[in-house]
VEXDREN-2710 file (C-alpha; in Angstrom, 1 decimal):
% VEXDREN-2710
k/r/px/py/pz
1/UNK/0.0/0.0/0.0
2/UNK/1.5/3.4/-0.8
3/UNK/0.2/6.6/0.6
4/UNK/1.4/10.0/-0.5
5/UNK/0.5/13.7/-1.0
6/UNK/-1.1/15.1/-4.1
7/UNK/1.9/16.6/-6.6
8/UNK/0.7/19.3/-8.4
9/UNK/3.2/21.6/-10.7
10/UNK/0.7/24.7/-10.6
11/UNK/2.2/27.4/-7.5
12/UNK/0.1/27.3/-4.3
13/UNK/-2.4/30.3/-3.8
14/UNK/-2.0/32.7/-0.6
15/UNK/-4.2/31.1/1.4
16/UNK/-3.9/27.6/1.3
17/UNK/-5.7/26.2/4.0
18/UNK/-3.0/23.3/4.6
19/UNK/-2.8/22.2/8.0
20/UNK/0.4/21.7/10.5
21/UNK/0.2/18.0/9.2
22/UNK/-0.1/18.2/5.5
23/UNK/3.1/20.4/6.3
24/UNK/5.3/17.8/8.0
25/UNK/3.6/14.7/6.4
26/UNK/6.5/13.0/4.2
27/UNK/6.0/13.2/0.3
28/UNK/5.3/9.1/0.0
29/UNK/4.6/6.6/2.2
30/UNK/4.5/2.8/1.6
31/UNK/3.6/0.2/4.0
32/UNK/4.6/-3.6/3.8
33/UNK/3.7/-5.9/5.9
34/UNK/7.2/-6.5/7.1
35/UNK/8.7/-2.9/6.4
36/UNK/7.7/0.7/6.7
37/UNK/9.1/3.1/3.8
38/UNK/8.9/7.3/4.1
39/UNK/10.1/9.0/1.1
40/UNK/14.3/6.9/0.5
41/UNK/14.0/5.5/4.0
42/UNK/12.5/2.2/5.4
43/UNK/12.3/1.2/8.7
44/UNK/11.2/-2.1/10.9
45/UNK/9.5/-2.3/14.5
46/UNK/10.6/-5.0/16.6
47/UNK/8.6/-5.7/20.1
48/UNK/10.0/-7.2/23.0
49/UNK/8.3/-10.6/24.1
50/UNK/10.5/-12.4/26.1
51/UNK/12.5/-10.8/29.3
52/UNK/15.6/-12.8/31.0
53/UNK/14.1/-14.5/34.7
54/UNK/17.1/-12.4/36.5
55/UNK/18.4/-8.7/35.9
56/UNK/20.4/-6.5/37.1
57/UNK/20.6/-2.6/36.5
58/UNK/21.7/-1.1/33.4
59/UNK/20.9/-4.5/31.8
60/UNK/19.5/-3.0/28.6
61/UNK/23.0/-1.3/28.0
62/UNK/23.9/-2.8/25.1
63/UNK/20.9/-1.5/23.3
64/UNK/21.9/2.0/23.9
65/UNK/25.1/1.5/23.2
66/UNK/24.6/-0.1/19.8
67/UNK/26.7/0.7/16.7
68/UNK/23.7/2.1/14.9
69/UNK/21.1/4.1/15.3
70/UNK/17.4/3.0/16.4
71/UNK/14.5/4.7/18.2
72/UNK/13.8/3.1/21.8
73/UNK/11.0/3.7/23.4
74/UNK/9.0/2.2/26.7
75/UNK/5.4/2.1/27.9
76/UNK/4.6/1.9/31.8
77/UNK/1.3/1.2/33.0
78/UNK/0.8/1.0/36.8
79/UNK/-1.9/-2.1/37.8
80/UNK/-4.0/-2.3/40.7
81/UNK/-2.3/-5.3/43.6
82/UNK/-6.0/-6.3/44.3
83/UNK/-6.7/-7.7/41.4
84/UNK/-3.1/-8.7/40.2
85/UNK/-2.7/-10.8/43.5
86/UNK/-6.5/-12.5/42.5
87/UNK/-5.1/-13.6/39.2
88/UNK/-1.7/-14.7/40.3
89/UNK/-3.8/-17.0/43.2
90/UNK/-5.5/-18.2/40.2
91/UNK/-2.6/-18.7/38.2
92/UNK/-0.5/-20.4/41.3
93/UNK/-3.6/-23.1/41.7
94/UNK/-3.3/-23.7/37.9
95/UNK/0.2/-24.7/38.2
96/UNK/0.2/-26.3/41.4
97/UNK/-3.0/-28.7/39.7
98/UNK/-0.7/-29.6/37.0
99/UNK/2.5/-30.3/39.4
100/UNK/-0.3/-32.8/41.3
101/UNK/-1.4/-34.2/38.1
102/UNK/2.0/-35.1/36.6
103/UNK/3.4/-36.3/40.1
104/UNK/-0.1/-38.9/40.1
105/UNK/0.5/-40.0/36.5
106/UNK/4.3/-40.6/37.1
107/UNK/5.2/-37.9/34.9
108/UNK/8.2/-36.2/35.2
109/UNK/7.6/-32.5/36.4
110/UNK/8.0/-29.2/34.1
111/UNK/11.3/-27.7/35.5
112/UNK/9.6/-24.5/33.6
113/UNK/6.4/-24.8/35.6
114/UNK/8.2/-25.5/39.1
115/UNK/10.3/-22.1/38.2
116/UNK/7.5/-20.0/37.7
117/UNK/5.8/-21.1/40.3
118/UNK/8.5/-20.2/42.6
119/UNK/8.7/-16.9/41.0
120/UNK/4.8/-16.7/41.2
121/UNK/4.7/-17.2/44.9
122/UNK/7.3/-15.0/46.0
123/UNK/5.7/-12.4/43.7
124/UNK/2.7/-12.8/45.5
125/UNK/4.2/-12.7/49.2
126/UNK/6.0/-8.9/47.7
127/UNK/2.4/-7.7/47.0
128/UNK/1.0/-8.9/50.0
129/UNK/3.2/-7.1/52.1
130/UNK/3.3/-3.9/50.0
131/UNK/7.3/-4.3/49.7
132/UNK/6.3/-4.5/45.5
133/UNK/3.9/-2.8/43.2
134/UNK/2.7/-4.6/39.7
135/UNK/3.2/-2.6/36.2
136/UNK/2.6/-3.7/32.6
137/UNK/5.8/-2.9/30.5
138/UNK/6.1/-2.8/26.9
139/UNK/9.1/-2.0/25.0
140/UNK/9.4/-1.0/21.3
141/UNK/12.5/-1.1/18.9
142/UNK/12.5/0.9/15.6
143/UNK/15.5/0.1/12.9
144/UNK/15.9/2.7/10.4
145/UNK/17.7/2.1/7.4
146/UNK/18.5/3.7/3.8
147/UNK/17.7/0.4/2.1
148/UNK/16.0/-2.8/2.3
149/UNK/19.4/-4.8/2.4
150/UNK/20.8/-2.5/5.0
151/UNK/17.7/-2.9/6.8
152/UNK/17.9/-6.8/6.6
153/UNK/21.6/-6.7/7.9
154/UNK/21.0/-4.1/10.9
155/UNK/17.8/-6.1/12.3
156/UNK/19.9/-9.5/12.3
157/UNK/22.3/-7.5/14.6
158/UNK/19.4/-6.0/16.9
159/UNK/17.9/-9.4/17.5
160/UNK/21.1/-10.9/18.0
161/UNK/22.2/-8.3/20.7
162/UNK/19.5/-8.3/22.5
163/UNK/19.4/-12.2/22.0
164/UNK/23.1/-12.1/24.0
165/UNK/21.0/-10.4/26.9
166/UNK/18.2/-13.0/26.8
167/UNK/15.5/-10.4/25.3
168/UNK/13.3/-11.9/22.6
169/UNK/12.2/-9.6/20.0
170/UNK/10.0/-10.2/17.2
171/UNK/9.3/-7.9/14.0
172/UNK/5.5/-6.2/14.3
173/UNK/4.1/-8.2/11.2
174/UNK/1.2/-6.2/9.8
175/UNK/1.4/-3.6/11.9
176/UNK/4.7/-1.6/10.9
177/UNK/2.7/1.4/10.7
178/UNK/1.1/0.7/14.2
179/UNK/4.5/-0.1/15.3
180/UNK/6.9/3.2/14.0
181/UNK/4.1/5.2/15.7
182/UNK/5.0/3.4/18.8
183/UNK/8.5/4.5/18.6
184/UNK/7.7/7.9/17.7
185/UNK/7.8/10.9/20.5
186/UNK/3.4/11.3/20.7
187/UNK/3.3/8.8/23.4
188/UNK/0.8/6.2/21.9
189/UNK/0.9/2.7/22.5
190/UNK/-1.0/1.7/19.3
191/UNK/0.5/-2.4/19.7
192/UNK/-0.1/-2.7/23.3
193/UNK/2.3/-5.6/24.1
194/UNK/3.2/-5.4/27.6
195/UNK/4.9/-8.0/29.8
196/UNK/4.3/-7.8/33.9
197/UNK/6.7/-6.3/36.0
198/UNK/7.3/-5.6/39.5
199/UNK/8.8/-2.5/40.9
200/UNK/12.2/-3.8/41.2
201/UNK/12.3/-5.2/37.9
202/UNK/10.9/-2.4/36.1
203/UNK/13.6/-0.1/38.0
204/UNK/16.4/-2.0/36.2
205/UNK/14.9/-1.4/32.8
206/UNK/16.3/2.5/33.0
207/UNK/19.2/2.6/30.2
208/UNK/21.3/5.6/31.0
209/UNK/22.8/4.4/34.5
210/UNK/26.6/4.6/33.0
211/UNK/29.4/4.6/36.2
212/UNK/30.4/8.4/36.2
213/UNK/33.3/9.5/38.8
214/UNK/34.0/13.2/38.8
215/UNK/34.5/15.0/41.8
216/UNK/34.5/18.7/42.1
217/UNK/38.3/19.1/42.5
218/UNK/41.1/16.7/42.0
219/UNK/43.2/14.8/39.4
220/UNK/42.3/14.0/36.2
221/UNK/43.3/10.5/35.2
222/UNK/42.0/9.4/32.7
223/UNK/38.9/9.1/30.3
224/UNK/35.7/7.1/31.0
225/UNK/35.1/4.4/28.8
226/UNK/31.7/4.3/29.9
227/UNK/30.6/7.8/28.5
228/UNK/33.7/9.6/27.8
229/UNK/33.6/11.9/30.8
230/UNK/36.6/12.7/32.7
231/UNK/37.7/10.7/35.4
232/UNK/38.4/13.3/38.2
233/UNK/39.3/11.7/41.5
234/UNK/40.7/13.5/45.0
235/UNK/42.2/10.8/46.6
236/UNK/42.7/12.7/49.5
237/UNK/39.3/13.4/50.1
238/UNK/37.8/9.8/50.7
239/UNK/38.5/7.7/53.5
240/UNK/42.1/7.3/52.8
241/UNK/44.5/8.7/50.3
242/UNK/46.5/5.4/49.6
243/UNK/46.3/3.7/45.9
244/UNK/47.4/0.4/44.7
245/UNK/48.0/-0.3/41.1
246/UNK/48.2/-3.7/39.3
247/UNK/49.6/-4.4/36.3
248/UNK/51.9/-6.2/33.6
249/UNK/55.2/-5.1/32.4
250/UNK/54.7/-3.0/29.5
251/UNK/50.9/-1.8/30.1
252/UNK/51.2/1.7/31.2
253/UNK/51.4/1.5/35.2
254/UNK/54.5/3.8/35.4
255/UNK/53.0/6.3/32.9
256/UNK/49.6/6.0/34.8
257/UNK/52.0/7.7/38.2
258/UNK/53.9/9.6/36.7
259/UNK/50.8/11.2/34.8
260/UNK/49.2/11.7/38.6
261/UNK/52.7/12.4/40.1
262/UNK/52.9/15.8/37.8
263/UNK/49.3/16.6/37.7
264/UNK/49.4/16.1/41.8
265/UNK/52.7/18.6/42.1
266/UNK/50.6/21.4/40.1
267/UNK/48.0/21.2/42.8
268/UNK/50.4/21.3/45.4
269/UNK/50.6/17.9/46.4
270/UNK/54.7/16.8/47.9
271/UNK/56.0/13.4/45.9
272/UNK/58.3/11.1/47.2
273/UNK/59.2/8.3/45.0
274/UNK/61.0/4.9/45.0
275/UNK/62.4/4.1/42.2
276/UNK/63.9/0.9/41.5
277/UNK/64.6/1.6/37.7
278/UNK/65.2/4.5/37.0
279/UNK/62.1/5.7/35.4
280/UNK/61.9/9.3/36.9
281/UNK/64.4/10.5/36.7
282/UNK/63.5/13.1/32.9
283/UNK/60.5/13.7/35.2
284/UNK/62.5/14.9/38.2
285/UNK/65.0/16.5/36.0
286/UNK/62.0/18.6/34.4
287/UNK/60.7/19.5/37.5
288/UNK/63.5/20.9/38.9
289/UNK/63.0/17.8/41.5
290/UNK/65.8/15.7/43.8
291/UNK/67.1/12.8/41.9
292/UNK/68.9/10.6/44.6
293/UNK/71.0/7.6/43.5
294/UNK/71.7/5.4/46.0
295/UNK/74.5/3.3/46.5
296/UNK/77.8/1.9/48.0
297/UNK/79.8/4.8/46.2
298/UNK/76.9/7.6/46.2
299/UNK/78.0/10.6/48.7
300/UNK/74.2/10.4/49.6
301/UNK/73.4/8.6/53.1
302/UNK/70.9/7.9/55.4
303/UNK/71.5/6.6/58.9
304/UNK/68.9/4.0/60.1
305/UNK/68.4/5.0/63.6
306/UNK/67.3/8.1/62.8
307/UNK/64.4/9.7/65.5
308/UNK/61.5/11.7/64.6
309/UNK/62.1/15.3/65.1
310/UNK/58.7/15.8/66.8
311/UNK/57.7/12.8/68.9
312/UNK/53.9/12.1/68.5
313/UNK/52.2/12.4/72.1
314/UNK/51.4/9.1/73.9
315/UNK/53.3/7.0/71.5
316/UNK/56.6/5.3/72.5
317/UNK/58.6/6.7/69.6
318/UNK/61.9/5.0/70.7
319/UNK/60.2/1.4/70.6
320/UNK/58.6/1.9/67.5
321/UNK/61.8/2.6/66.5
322/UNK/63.3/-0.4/67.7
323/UNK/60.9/-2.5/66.3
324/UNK/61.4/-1.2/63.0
325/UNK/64.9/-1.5/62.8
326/UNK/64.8/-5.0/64.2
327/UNK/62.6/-6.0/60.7
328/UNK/65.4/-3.9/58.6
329/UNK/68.0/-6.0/60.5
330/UNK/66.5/-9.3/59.8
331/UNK/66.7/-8.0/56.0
332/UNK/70.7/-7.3/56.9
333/UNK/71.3/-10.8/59.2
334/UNK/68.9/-13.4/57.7
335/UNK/66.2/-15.1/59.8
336/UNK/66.1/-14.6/63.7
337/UNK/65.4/-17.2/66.8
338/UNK/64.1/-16.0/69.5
339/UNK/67.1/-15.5/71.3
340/UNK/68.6/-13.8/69.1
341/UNK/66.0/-11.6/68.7
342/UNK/66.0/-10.6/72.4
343/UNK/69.4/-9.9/72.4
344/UNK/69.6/-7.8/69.5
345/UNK/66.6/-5.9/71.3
346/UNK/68.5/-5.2/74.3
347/UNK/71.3/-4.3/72.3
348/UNK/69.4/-1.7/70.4
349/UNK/68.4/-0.2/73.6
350/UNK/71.6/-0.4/75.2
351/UNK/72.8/1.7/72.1
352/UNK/70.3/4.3/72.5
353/UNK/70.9/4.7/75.9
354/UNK/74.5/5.1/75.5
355/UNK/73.8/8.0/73.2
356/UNK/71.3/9.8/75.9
357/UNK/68.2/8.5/74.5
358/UNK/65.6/6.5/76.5
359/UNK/61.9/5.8/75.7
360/UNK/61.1/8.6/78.4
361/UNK/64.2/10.8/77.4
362/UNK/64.3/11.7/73.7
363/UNK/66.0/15.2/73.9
364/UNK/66.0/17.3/71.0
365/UNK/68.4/17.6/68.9
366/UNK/70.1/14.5/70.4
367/UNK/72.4/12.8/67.7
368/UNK/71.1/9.3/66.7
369/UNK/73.3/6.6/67.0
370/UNK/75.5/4.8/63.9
371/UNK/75.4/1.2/62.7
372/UNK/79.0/0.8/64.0
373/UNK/77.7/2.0/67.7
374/UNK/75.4/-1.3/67.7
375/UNK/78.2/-3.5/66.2
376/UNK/80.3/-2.4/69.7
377/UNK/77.9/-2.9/71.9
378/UNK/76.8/-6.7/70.0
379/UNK/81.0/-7.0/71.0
380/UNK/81.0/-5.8/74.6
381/UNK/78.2/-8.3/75.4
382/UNK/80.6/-11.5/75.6
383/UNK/78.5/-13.3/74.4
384/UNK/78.2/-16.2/72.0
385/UNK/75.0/-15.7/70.5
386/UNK/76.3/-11.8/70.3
387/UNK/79.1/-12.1/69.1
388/UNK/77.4/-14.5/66.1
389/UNK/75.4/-11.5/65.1
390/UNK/77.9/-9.0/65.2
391/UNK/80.0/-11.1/62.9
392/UNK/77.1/-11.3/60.5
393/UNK/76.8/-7.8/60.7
394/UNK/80.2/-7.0/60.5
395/UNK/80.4/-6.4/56.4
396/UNK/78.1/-3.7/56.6
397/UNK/80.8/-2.2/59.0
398/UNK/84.3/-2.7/57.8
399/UNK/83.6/-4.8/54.7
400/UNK/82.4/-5.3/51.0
401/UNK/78.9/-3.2/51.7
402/UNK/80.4/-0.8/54.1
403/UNK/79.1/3.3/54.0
404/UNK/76.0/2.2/52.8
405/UNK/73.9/1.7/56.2
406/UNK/76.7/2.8/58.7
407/UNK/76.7/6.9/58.1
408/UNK/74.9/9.6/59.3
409/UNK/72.1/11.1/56.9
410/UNK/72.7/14.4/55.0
411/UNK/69.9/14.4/52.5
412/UNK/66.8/16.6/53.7
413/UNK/63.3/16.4/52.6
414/UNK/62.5/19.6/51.2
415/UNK/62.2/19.2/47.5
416/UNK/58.4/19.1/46.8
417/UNK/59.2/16.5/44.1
418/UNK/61.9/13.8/45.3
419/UNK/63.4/10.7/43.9
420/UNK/65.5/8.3/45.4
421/UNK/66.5/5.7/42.8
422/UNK/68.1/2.0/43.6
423/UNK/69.1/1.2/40.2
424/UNK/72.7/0.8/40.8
425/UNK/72.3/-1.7/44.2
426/UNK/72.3/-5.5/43.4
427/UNK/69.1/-6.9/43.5
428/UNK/69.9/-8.6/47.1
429/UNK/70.6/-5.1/48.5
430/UNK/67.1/-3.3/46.9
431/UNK/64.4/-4.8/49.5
432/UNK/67.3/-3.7/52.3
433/UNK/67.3/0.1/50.6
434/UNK/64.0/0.4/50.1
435/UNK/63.1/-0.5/53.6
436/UNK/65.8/2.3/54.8
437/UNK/64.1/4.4/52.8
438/UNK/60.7/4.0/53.3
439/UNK/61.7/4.2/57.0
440/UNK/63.5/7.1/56.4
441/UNK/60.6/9.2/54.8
442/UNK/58.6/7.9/57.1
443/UNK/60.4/9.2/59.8
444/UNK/61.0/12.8/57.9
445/UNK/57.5/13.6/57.1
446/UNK/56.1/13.0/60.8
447/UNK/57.7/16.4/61.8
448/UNK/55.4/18.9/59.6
449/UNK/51.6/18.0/58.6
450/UNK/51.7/18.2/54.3
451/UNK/50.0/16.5/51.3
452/UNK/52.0/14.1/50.4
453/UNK/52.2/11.0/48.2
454/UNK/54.9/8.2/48.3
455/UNK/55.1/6.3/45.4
456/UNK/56.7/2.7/46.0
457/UNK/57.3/1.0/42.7
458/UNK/57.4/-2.3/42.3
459/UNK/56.1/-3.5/45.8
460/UNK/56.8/-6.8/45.3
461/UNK/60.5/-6.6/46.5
462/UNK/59.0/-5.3/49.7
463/UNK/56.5/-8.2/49.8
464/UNK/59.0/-11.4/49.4
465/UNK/60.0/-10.7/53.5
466/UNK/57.7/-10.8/56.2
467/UNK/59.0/-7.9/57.8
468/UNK/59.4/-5.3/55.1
469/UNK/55.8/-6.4/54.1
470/UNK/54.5/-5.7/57.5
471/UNK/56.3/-2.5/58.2
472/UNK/54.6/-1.5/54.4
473/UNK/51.1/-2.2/55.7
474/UNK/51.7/-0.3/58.9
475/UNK/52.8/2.5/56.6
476/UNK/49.5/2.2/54.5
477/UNK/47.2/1.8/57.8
478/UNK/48.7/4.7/59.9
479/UNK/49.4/7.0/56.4
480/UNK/46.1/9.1/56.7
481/UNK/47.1/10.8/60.2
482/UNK/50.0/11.9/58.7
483/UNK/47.9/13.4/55.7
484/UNK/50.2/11.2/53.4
485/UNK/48.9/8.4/50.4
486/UNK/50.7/5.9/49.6
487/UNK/50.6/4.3/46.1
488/UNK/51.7/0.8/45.9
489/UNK/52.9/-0.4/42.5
490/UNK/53.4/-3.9/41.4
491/UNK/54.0/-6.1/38.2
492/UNK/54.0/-9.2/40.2
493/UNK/50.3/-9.5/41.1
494/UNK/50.6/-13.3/42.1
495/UNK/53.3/-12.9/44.5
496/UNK/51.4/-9.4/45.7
497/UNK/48.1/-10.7/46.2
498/UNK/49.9/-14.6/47.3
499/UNK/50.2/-13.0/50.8
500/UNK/47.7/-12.0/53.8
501/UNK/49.9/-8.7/53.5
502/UNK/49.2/-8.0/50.2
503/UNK/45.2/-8.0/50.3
504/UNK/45.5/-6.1/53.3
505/UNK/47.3/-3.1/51.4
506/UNK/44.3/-3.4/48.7
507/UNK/41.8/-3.1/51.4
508/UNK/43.5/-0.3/53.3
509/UNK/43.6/1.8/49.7
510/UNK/40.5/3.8/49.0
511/UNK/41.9/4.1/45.0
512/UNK/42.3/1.1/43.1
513/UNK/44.1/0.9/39.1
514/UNK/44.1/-2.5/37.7
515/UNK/45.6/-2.2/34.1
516/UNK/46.4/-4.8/30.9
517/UNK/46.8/-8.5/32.8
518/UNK/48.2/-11.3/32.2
519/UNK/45.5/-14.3/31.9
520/UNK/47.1/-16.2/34.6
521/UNK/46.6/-13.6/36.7
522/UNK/42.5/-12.2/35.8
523/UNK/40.9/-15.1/37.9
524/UNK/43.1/-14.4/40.9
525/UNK/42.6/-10.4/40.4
526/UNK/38.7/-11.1/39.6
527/UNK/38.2/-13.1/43.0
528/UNK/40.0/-10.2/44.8
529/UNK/38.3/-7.5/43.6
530/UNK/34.6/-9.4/42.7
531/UNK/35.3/-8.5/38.7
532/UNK/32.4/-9.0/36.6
533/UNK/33.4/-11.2/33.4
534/UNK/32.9/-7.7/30.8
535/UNK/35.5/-5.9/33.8
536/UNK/37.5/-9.5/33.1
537/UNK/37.8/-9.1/29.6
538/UNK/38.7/-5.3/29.7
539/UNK/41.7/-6.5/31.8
540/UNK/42.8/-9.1/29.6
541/UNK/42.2/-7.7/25.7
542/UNK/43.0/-3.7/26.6
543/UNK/45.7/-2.2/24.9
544/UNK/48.4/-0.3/26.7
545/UNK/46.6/2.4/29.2
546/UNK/43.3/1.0/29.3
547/UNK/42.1/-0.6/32.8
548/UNK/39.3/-0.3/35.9
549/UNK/39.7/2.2/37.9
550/UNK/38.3/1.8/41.6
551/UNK/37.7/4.8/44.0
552/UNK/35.5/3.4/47.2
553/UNK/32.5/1.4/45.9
554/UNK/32.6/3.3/42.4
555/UNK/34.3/1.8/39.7
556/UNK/34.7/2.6/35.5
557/UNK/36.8/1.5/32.9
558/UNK/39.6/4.1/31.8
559/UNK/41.3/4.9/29.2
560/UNK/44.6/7.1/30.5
561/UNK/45.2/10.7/28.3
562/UNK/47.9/12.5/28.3
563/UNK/48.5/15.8/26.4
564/UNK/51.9/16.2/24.2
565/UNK/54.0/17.7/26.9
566/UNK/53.1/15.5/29.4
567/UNK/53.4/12.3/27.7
568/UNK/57.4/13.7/26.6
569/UNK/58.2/14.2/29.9
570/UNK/57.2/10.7/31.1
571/UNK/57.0/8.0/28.3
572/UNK/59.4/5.4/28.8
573/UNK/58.9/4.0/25.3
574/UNK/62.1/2.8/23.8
575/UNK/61.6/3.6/20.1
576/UNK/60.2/7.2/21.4
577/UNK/63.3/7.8/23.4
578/UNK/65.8/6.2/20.8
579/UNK/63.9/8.6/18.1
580/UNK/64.0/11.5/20.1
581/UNK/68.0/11.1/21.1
582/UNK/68.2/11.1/17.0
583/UNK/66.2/14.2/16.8
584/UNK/68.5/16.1/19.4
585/UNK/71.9/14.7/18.2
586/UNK/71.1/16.3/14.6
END
């Protein structure tokens, strides 16, 4: 059937009489009983008539996310309990009769009937007690196209998307004119093919619940995937400022820092870093930062027994202290017995003591004893089990790895942007260094309140020992007093999250970056974090920058930007770096 205006070639008089629709009504119109064509377009009306028995919200995402365009629309129509609750008594008895008659004829039993009769009763104890309300729902598709192929092609692909969701659709036969009304913005239901719905249902049908997480101030990091907003985070205004990030060599984690490292130091945020590969040290250059190399030969030192400057009230600084140093000296000696654990204790008090300090007599200003001082007093115990550690300690006196622990410090904190680097230590000597560091900051930053972030790359060296990994989680748990975040960075997420340690620095850090994974590591990563299998897939098919980003209980995908002078001062990229050392040597 094809409907269309009168065409005339004679010019239309002043007063034409035509009316607002002769105005906007198309030139042609034909209508097939599978099709709809206005003027060089057609389009097809599909209804939904089959729902999945369990949704969750956003669940009709894919349909407004799809690759082309089509007009949605929905239909709600609110229905009285009294006399939804009479049918669905009426409808229970049905089922329940033919449960009884299959059970008395030794047939085996519907599973389809048993599961809708569950559902039908727990509907009806949800109305009973007013906790639900009932609604019809109805739910229209309309697939525009420029020809009948392309219409062909792009309704395969709506049925099949919303097939992958469970929806059934099926195309309005005979009634595609009834149908693209449907669709249209007038607000008639012409079809009127609803499906029942409770409240709770009906609440997950709403399409445009995408994860947004932009806060009024604070970093940007990234892009959403979700709707292309901006991720904008203040880690220091939620419950804790610490961050942990996850991911494989190669996938952007150290770009992802450094990105929030420089973006953090415009907003007047302190950063500490430690760097076990010397991967900031362009970026410290260009900030007119501290680059510190650490090692045997470097005139840079920091003394272990370092005090706080300012004593925190009702805390026994000077045992803290001890403690710590007996985890870094497990790192130096090896494993510990008890007894030798006591007397190194009472050693390290002894050497306090003998340097005027006392857990109630920490004057200022007092000098802090040296490596050596403790290595004396392990010899004037005359004792065997002494004299056993102060051997073992003895090369980090007078031998091969002496001047690195046995100095006093001469570095000062003071450089809003500060790197200490542990490139040039063997790989045995990194955990020790980064525990002396960490220890040191930590002690450094206690004396003045600042916003601070301390950046300790790859973690994992820290998590092999039992002791450096504790003294890293009491750093993460007592960081927020001390208006500090720290961000832990790892490569190795098995050996991270193999350890009680590990999961207890994820779920003491408010922010969260898990980036490009390895598969071996997705299932581990997906029980940890409760990843859904779409947040599975992101992880293991992104490219490089692409991840989940977690802040508290919101979470999005992301997609890291950086603009042109950011992304030169911290891409690590080989053939970037080689190409640019060409540019710059002519």
């Amino acid at each position: 059937m094809i409907l269309g205006r009168k065409k005339t070639n004679q010019p239309a008089p002043v007063s034409t009489g035509l009316n607002i629709e002769d105005v906007v009504a198309p030139l042609e119109m034909e209508v097939d009983f599978s099709y709809l064509r206005l003027c060089n377009s057609v389009y097809r009306t599909f209804y939904a008539s089959g729902y999945p028995r369990f949704v969750q919200p956003n669940w009709l995402e894919p349909l407004v996310s799809f690759e082309h365009s089509l007009y949605i629309s929905m239909f709600i129509y609110p229905t009285k309990s009294a006399g939804v609750l009479d049918d669905l008594k009426r409808k229970i008895a049905e089922m329940e009769a033919t449960i009884q008659t299959d059970v008395e004829r030794g047939r085996v039993i519907d599973p389809s009937v048993t599961v809708a009769l569950e559902d039908a009763r727990d509907l009806q104890e949800q109305l009973a007690k007013g906790a639900e309300r009932f609604f019809q729902y109805s739910l229209y598709i309309t697939a525009p196209a420029r020809s009948k192929t392309e219409l062909d092609n792009k309704s395969q692909l709506v049925e099949s998307t919303l097939g992958s969701i469970s929806v059934t659709v099926r195309p309005s036969i005979l009634q595609m004119q009834e149908g693209f009304i449907c669709t249209e913005p007038l607000g008639q239901d012409l079809l009127y093919l609803t499906h029942n719905m409770d409240t709770t249902s009906l609440a997950t049908t709403f399409p445009f619940t995408s994860s947004e997480l932009m806060s009024a101030e604070g970093v940007i990091y990234g892009i959403n995937e979700h709707n292309d907003s901006l991720i904008i985070y203040d880690r220091f205004g939620g419950e804790n400022a610490n961050s942990v990030v996850l991911a494989t060599a190669g996938s952007g984690k150290s770009y992802f820092v450094k990105l929030e490292a420089l973006r953090s130091l415009m907003l007047g945020t302190e950063v500490i870093v430690i760097d076990p590969e010397r991967e900031y040290a362009d970026l410290a250059k260009a900030v007119g930062g501290d680059y510190i190399s650490f090692s045997s030969n470097s005139p840079v030192k920091i003394n272990p027994f370092d005090l706080p400057e300012v004593a925190d009230r009702g805390e026994d600084e000077l045992g803290r202290k001890i403690l710590s140093l007996i985890g870094f000296l497990k790192l130096v000696l090896g494993d510990l017995n008890s007894q030798e654990a006591a007397i190194l204790d009472r050693a390290l008090n002894t050497t306090y003591r003998l340097k005027g300090i006392t857990s109630t007599n920490m004057p200022a200003g007092a000098e802090p004893p040296l490596m050596e001082d403790l290595y004396k007093v392990l010899i004037g115990m005359e004792d065997q089990i002494a004299n056993s550690l102060a051997v073992r300690l003895e090369r980090f006196i007078k031998g091969s790895l002496s001047g690195i622990f046995s100095t006093h410090s001469n570095i000062k904190l003071d450089n809003p942007f500060t790197v200490f680097s542990v490139r040039e230590l063997p790989d045995q000597l990194r955990p020790l260094a980064m525990y002396l560091i960490l220890d040191y900051v930590w002690t450094k930053i206690r004396r003045e309140l600042k916003k601070r972030i301390l950046v300790v790359d790859e973690a994992w060296y820290m998590m092999k020992y039992p002791d450096s990994a504790a003294f890293l989680v009491e750093m993460v748990k007592r960081s927020r007093k001390y208006f500090l975040g720290v961000t832990t960075i790892s490569q190795d997420v098995e050996d991270f999250l193999g350890t009680d340690r590990g999961k207890e620095i994820i779920s003491n850090s408010a922010m969260q970056v898990l980036l490009k994974q390895a598969p071996i590591s997705v299932e581990t990563l997906g029980q940890v974090f409760n990843l859904s299998q779409g947040e599975k897939r992101i992880l293991q098919a992104g490219s490089i920058g692409q991840g989940l980003f977690f802040a508290g209980n919101t979470h999005v995908a992301m997609r890291v930007v950086a603009s042109e002078e950011e992304h030169n001062l911290i891409t690590t990229n080989p053939q970037e770096l080689l190409a640019r050392k060409k540019v710059d040597n002519g």
